[in-house]
Steps between C-alpha positions, in 0.01 A plus 500: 500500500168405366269241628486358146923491485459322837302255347722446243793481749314232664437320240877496377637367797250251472638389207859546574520223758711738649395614905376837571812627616731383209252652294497843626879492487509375165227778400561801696151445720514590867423213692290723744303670208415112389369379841311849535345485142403133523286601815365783407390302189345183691341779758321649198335215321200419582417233737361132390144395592321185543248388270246281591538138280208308493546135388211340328456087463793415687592115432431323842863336547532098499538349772788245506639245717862423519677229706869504571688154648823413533528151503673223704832535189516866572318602146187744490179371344205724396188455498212664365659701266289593217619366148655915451887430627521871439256542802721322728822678391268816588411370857834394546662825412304736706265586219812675344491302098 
């Protein structure tokens, strides 16, 4: 089989949702052909490379204070926050919002 059909194979199962094996079954593909085609085909592309990045007038970052108390009633008061809830929801989260 062609490199290109491989491709296209690939591509297919992809799609499919179906898993390797259930696709070869379904589509008369040898499972070992598959595996051996899909490393020949990552063995022969080319390899990435770095390229350098250079960054021009980076935005010094902010510096912020934030303090954290839980008080005598068991309730947590902030302080320092910046008038941005959004920034403490950010902090808060692990930077993940």
């Amino acid at each position: 089989m062609k490199a290109c059909d491989w491709s296209r194979h690939f591509n297919l199962q992809k799609k499919s949702g179906m898993t390797i094996e259930k696709y070869c079954k379904a589509n008369g593909v040898s499972i070992s052909g598959w595996y051996s085609a899909k490393q020949k085909i990552i063995s022969s592309a080319p390899l990435a490379g770095f390229a350098k990045v250079v960054i021009k007038d980076q935005p010094k970052a902010k510096e912020l204070s934030l303090t954290i108390s839980q008080l005598p009633d068991g309730s947590i008061e902030f302080s320092g926050v910046t008038s941005d809830p959004r920034l403490l929801l950010r902090v808060l989260s692990g930077g993940q919002i």
